[in-house]
C-alpha angles and dihedrals in degrees: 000000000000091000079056093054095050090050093049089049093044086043086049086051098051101049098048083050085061084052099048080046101055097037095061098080115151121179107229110241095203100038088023086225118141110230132175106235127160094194114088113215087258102046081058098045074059102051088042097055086047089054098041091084102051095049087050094057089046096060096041101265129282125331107260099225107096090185093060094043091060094042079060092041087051098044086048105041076052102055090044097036092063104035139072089264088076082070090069127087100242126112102215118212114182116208127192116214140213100234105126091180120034110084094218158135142174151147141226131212120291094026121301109139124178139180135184134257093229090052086052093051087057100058119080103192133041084247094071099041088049082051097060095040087045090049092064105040085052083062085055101052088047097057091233088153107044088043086065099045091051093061089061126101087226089058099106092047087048094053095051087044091054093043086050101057079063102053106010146028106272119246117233091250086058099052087050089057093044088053092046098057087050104054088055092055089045082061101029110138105204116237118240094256103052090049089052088053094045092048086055087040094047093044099049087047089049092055094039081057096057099262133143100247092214078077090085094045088054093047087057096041092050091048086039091056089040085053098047085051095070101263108089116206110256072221082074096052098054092033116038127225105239107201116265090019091144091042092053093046083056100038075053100045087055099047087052093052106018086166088062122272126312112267094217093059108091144193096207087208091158088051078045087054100046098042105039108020093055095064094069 
């Protein structure tokens, strides 16, 4: 009796978990999809400030060169500054990271976005570089993150343990939680999809920006040849690598300037060169 009892409660809880679930549909200012997200933006500014720390550990600290880190912070305040991503709620911060080693780059919800040195080593013009940094705020404008975590059981719990770092001292349990959220966002392997809409998000900002949008084809050819030489990017763990990802960006590319690309949208590769080149 008491076993059905427990079954009819977990079965309860599960359904009005469906409900919550269903009921949480937000129309996205920025893509104009409807999602169905439980985390508010700022629930997940919260979340990605909590879990800022810990991705920075993981990848040795901040890169020691202050000229380089506001060369990033330039490049990605740019790209966000003049395009429609300005429009979202998000206050982007773009980090530079140690890793010498790790070709890789990611964001967490509300707007903290990262990247390697030794992915940065890897680029030769500011197009490419403004790619990569609008690729990822295009997967935080697109919630790809909080749309994740709202399909976990631990998602309600989640959701107390967030409201309370802002209004109380967090209980151990909650940390847990919280810990627990970001440890799946630290290993979150993007669906295709999502990578398909960041690369069209990432390349509209970039060109809104002012960039050359081959900048993006270039970013994917020069991971794709690391790759082919044995070392795969950790980029392409964490972000697939659909088939024909470099064919759609330029059967992309075409549709949007079908009279040839703009001649006022650049790839600085020679500002790339002096600012970024010259450190190594």
């Amino acid at each position: 009796m008491k076993s059905l009892v427990r079954l009819g409660i977990a079965l309860l809880l599960i359904l009005l978990g469906l409900v919550s679930y269903c009921n949480n549909t937000d129309k996205n200012p920025i893509t104009g999809e409807k999602q169905q997200v439980q985390l508010s933006p700022q629930q997940e500014i919260t979340l990605g400030l909590q879990a800022r720390q810990l991705m920075t550990i993981q990848y040795g600290g901040f890169y020691p060169d202050k000229l380089l880190q506001q060369y990033i912070d330039q490049v990605g305040k740019q790209v966000v500054a003049r395009s429609i991503a300005s429009k979202s709620p998000y206050p982007f911060e773009f980090h530079l990271l140690s890793d010498a080693r790790t070709v890789n780059a990611f964001a967490l919800p509300g707007g903290q976005v990262f990247l390697t040195i030794a992915l940065l080593k890897r680029l030769t013009s500011e197009a490419q570089l403004a790619a990569i940094l609008s690729h990822e705020v295009g997967h935080v404008v697109a919630r790809h993150g909080a749309e994740h975590l709202t399909k976990q059981a631990f998602i309600q719990p989640l959701l107390t343990a967030v409201n309370a770092t802002a209004t109380t001292d967090v209980t151990t349990d909650q940390a847990t939680v919280i810990a627990q959220a970001v440890n799946q966002l630290v290993s979150l392997r993007y669906e295709r999809n999502d990578e398909l809409e960041s690369d069209r998000l990432g390349l509209r900002f970039m060109t809104e920006a002012g960039y050359d949008p081959q900048g993006i084809v270039q970013l994917m050819q020069r991971l794709d040849a690391f790759r082919r030489d044995g070392k795969p990017p950790a980029f392409f763990s964490t972000h697939p690598s659909p088939d024909n990802r470099v064919k759609r960006l330029q059967t992309l590319i075409t549709q949007t300037y079908p009279q040839g690309i703009p001649r006022n949208l650049k790839d600085n590769r020679e500002a790339f060169a002096e600012i970024v080149q010259t450190r190594f």
